[in-house]
C-alpha positions as CSV (number, residue, x, y, z in Angstrom):
1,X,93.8,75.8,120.8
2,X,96.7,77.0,118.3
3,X,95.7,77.9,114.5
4,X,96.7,75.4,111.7
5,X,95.9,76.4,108.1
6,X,98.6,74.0,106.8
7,X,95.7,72.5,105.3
8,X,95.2,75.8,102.8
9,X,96.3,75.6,99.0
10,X,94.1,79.3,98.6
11,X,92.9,82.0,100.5
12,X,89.2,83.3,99.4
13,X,89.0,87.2,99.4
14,X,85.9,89.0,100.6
15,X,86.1,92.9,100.7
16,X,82.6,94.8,100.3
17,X,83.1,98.0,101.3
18,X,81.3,101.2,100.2
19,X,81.6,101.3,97.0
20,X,84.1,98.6,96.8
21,X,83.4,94.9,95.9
22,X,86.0,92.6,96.0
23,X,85.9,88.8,95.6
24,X,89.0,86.9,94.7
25,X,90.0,83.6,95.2
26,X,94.4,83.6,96.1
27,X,96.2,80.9,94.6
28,X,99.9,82.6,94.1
29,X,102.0,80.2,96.6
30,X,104.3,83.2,97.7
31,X,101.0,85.2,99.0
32,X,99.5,81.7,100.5
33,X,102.6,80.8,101.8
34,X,103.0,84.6,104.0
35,X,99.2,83.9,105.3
36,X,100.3,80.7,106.7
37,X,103.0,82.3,108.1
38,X,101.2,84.7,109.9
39,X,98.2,82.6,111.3
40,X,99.8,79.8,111.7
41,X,100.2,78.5,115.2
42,X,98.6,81.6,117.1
43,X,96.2,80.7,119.8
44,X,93.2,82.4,120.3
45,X,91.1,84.2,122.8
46,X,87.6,85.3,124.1
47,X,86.9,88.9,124.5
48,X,84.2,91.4,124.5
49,X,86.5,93.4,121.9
50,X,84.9,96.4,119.5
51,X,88.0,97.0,116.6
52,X,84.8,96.3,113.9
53,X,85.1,92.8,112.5
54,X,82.5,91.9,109.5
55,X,82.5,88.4,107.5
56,X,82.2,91.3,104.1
57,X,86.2,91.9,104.9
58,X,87.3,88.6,104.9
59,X,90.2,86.0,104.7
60,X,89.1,82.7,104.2
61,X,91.8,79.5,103.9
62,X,90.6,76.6,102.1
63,X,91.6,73.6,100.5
64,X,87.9,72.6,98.9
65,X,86.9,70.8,101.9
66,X,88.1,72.2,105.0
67,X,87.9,76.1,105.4
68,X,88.8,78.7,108.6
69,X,87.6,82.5,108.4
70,X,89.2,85.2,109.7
71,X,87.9,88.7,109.6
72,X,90.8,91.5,110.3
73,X,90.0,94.4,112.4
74,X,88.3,97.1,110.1
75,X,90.2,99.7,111.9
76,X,93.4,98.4,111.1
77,X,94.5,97.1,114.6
78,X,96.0,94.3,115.2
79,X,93.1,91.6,116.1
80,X,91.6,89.2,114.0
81,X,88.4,87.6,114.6
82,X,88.0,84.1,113.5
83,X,84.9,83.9,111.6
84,X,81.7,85.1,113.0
85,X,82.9,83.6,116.7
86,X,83.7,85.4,119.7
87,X,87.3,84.3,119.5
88,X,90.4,86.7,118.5
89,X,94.0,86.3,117.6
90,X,96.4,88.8,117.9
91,X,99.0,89.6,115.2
92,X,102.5,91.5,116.1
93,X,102.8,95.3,114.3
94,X,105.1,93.8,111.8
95,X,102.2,90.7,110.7
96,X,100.0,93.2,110.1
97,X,101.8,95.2,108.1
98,X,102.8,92.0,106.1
99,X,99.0,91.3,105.9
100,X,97.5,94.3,104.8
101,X,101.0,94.2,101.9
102,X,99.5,91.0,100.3
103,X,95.7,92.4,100.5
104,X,96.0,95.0,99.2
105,X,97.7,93.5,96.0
106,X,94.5,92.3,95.7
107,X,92.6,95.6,96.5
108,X,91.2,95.5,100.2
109,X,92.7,98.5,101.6
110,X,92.7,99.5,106.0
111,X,91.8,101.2,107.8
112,X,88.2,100.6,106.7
113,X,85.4,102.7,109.2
C-alpha cells in the first residue's frame, strides 16, 4: 500500500520533549506542499525496528476529516512510523534533511534521545 496525503491542506505539530512543548497546526502551502512531497507515494513496511518513535513527536496531515500520523525516528534516522502501527516508511538522507528544515522552523529539533 503506497502513502497518499494529497488529501492534506495542514500538518498538525506535536513535539513534547523535556522541557519542550510544541503544538502547532501548519498551514503555509510551501511547508505543506514539501511534506507531501516527501511522504507521498512511499510504501510501507512491517518491522520489529527500535530508532524510538513516540505519537508526542509527531506529524499529523489532515484536511478536518481525514487524518494520517507519522512519528519520525527520535534519533534522527531515516524511518518513520505511521502512527502508533507497526508499519514504517523509509525516507532517502536528503528527505530527511528536508524534513527536519521545515520542523524545525517550527521548533522540533533531532536527534531527540
Amino acid at each position: 500500500m503506497n502513502i497518499n496525503t494529497d488529501f492534506a491542506t495542514e500538518a498538525l505539530l506535536e513535539f513534547h520533549y523535556e522541557d519542550t512543548s510544541i503544538s502547532v497546526t501548519v498551514t503555509d502551502g510551501d511547508d505543506i506542499l514539501i511534506l507531501k512531497q516527501i511522504l507521498n507515494g512511499r510504501s510501507y513496511f512491517r518491522d520489529g525496528l527500535h530508532c524510538g518513535f513516540t505519537t508526542a513527536i509527531s506529524v499529523t496531515m489532515t484536511n478536518g476529516k481525514k487524518s494520517i500520523m507519522f512519528c519520525p525516528a527520535n534519533d534522527g534516522c531515516q524511518l518513520l512510523r505511521i502512527g502508533t502501527s507497526n508499519r514504517y516508511i523509509e525516507i532517502s538522507l536528503e528527505d530527511r534533511a528536508r524534513l527536519n528544515e521545515v520542523l524545525e522552523k517550527y521548533g522540533m529539533t533531532f536527534p531527540c534521545v
